[in-house]
C-alpha positions, 0 to 999 in steps of 0.5 A: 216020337208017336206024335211026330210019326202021325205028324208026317204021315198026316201031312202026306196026305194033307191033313193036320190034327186041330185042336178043340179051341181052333174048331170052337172059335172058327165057329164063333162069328165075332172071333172071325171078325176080329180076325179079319178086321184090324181091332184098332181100326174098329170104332162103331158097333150097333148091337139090335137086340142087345138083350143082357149085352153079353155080346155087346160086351164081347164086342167091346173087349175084342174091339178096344178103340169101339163104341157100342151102342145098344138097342133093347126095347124090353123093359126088364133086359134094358133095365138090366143093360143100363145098371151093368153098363152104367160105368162103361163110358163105351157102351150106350144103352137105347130102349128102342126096337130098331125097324124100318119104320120111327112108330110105336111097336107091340113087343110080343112078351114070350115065356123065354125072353130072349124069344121076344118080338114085334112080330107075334109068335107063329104056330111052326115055332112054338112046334119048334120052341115049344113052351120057350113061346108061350105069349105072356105079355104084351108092351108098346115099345118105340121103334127107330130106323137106323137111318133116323137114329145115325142122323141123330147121333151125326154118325155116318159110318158103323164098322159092324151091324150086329142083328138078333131081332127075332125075325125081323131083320129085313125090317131093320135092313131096310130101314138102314138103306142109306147107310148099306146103300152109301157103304156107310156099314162094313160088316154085318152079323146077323141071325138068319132065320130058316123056318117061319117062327114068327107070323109075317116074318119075311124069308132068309132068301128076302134078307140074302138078295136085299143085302146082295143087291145093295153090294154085300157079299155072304162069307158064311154062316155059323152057329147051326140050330136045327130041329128034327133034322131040319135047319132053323137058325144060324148066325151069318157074317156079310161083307161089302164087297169091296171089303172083302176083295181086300181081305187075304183069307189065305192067312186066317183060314186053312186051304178048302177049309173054313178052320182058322189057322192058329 
């Protein structure tokens, strides 16, 4: 009864109580995106900076018709990748760095591997990341454009672009441009880097427009990470946009909110 009297007072004022799962998940980027997309209508995923294929995993079990294909250039993570995926006929591995240009690329080895980059650490994120960006190793990795690799593979259409590249994002936008400019991607998930953490890193406001101006539209962000108060990272999911003229957000998301439904 005391639920249901909080209920209704709640509901005069327009307000609901949500659970923790529905907070949780309205903030989980591939969540929204299965949300939205028709999971059996997805069939190509490009995981770029796949690392220990986690979220290439998730992807797959979320998107059961899929295939993902998987770019990690560091040695030991795409050692990895191949003996867990070796029996999943859905999952492809490529020890390449996606980028904008088809040349060898230093892979700048960090003390936390997941911070790994072609592009060399900067002296504002090791202030961020402290020790996580201490330089131990240097590899020569082959670089790839996802234009070059799509002509390869004689695939014209990816469903979703997932981007975790350690500052280089733009570089590998811009070596997708026939694709993003021929609506040869749907969506795109993507880290955003607010701070400059890696020397010649280009800026979030760069990586916006490019996409903008290729007829992508930003939906949100998620995923914040701040340091001092101030917003370093977050992850942000990009639609074409006539995709998104498509989409009823009115029956996933609550009114004025970014909190699913149910």
């Amino acid at each position: 009864m005391i639920k249901d009297f909080i209920k209704r007072i709640l509901e005069k004022f327009n307000l609901e109580v949500n659970n923790k799962y529905i907070f949780e998940t309205s903030d989980d980027p591939i969540e929204i995106i299965r949300r939205i997309f028709s999971t059996n209508d997805v069939n190509t995923i490009i995981d770029g900076g796949a690392s220990i294929g986690d979220i290439s995993l998730k992807f797959a079990n979320y998107f059961p018709k899929s295939n993902v294909y998987c770019f990690e250039p560091y040695s030991e993570f795409n050692q990895l990748l191949s003996v867990r995926f070796k029996d999943n006929e859905r999952i492809s591995i490529y020890p390449f760095a996606l980028n904008s240009t088809n040349e060898k690329l230093n892979l700048y080895i960090n003390k936390s591997k997941g911070t790994n980059s072609t592009l060399p650490p900067a002296s504002n994120g090791v202030s961020i990341y402290g020790t996580q960006f201490e330089n131990t190793g240097l590899e020569r990795t082959k670089a790839i454009s996802l234009d070059n690799w799509a002509k390869q593979n004689n695939i014209h259409h990816i469903d979703i672009l997932k981007l975790d590249v350690q500052g280089t994002e733009l570089d590998v936008l811009k070596g997708a441009y026939d694709l993003l400019s021929s609506n040869g991607i749907d969506a795109l998930l993507l880290e955003v880097n607010f701070q400059n953490c890696y020397r010649n890193q280009s800026g979030w406001d760069a990586l916006i427009s490019y996409l903008s101006n290729l007829g992508y539209c930003l939906f949100n962000f998620y995923n914040f990470y701040y340091h001092e108060g101030k917003l370093v990272q977050s992850d942000a999911i990009f639609f074409r946009n006539d995709i998104l003229k498509t989409i009823n957000t009115a029956k996933i998301f609550h009114n004025r909110s970014n909190i699913l439904l149910k």
